[in-house]
N, C-alpha and C positions, 0 to 999 in steps of 0.2 A: 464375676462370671457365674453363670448358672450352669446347672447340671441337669443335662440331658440321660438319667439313669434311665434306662432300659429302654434306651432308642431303638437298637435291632429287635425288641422283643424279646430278646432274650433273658433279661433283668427283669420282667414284669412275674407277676405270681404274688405269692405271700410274703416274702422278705422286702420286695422291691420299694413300698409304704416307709416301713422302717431305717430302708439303705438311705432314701431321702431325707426324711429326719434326719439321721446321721450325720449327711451332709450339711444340711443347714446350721447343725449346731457345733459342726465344724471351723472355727474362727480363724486356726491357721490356714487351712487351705484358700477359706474364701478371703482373707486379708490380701493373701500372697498372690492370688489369680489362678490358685491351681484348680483347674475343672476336672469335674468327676461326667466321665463320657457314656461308660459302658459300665455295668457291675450283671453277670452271671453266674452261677453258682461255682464257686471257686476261681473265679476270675477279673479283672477288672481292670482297665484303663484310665489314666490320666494325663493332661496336655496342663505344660505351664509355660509362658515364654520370660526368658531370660532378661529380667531388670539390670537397668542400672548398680542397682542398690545390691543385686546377688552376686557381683564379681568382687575378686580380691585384688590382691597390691599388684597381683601379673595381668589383669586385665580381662580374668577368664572365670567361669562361675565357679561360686567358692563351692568347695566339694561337699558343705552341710545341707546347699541347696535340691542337692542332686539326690543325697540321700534322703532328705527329708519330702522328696516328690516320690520317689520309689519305695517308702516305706508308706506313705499314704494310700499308694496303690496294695500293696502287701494286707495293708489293714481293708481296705476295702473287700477283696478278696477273700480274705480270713473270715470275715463278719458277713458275707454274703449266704453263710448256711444258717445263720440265728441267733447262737448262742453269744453272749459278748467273749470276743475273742480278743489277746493281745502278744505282741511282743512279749515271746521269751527272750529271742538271741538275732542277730543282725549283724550282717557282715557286706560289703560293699566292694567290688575291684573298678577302680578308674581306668574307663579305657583311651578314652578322648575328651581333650577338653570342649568347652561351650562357652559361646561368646554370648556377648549385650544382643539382644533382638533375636537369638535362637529359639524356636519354637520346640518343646522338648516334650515327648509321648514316653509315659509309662505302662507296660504293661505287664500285669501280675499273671503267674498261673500256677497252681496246685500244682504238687508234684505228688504229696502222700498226705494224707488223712487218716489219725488211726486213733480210737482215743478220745482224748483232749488234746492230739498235739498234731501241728500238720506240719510241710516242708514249702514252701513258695519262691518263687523263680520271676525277677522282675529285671526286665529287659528296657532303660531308659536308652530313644534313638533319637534321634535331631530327628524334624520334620521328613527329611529328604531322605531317610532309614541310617544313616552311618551313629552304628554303638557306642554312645557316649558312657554306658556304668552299668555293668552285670552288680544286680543285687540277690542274695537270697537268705529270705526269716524263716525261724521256727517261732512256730506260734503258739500259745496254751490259751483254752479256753477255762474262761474263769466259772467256779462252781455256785451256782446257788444264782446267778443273775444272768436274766431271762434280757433278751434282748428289746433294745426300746424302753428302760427303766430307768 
């Protein structure tokens, strides 16, 4: 799947170059089918739909799947102001499960920025909106490395 960064316009400017790169050399997302929709300054959305291959022994997506779509978005988010940003800390509540053939939207947003360290708020919902997993990272940005290196 391809990525439509700064569709509304809002991702376009100086970072938006880079966000794509990013993307591209992004292997798990694009392996997985996770698309990168939107990326705006401290924000970002992604859509991935529920394989086969991502459920567990009860027939419902396994919950690494979930987290690892709303932390991709988190990172996008984070990394949307420049600097290479990452995972300090990561925490996830399961609110509903997600079937085979679920189409699943993540979307990130700033909460605090101060620093090197931010707060983000990632809200994964089935296509139709019903809350499938409240996520929220703190993020540190790393010293001395310029984004795109």
């Amino acid at each position: 799947m391809g990525s439509d960064v700064g569709s509304t316009g809002e991702g376009s400017g100086e970072g938006s170059g880079a966000i794509a790169e990013l993307y591209e050399r992004d292997h798990t997302c694009r392996t997985l089918g996770i698309a990168l929709e939107e990326v705006a300054p401290g924000r970002a959305r992604m859509r991935m739909r529920v394989a086969g291959t991502m459920v567990n022994g009860f027939g419902i997506a396994h919950g690494g799947y979930l987290f690892l779509l709303a932390d991709a978005a988190f990172s996008y988010a984070c990394n949307s102001h420049g600097p290479v940003t990452v995972a300090q800390a990561a925490q996830v509540t399961f609110l509903s499960p997600a079937a085979v053939g679920d189409e699943l939207v993540a979307e990130a947003q700033e909460r605090s920025r101060s620093g090197r360290t931010g707060i983000y708020d990632v809200t994964v919902r089935q296509a139709g909106g019903k809350v499938v997993a409240e996520f929220r990272g703190q993020s540190v940005m790393l010293p001395g490395r310029p984004f795109g290196d």
